[in-house]
C-alpha positions in Angstrom: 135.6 91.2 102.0 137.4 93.5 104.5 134.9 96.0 105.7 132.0 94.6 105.3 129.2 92.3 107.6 128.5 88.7 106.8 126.1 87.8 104.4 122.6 87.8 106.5 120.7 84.8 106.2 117.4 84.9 104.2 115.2 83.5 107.8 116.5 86.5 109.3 115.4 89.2 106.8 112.1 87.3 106.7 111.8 87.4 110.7 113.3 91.3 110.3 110.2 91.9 108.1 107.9 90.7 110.2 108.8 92.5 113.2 108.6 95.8 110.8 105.4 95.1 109.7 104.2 94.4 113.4 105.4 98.0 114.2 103.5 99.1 111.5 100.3 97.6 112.2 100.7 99.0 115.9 101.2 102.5 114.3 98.3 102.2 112.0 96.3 101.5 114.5 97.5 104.5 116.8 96.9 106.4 114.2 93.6 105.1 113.5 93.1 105.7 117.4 94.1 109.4 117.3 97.0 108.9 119.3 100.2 111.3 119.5 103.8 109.2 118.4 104.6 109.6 122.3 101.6 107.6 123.0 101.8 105.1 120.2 105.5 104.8 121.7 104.3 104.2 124.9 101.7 101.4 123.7 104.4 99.9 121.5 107.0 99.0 124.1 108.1 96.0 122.3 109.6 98.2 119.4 112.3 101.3 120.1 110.6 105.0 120.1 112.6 105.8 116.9 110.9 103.1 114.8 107.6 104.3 116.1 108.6 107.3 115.5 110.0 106.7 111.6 106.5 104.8 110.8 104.1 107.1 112.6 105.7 109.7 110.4 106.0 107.6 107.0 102.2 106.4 107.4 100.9 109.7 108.5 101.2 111.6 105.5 99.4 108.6 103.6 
């Protein structure tokens, strides 16, 4: 179809999951930790700031 992306194969929405739910865990535990999302950026350098930043506030308002 004109416009659109190639289909994504199903390995890499499983690996994309996984790297999500890593992110997660390290925000949970920030959270868990008391940190600030500038510090649980700054411990989770192997993810951007803005996902940090989108779970710290998705899971904070658990």
């Amino acid at each position: 179809m004109s416009g659109h992306d190639d289909p994504v194969g199903l390995d890499a929405v499983r690996a994309q999951i996984e790297v999500s739910r890593a992110c997660m865990v390290l925000v949970r535990a920030a959270l868990a930790d008391g940190l600030t999302v500038e510090q649980a950026a700054e411990r989770g350098t192997d993810f951007p700031p803005q996902w940090v930043a989108f779970f710290y506030r998705l899971l904070s308002t658990d």
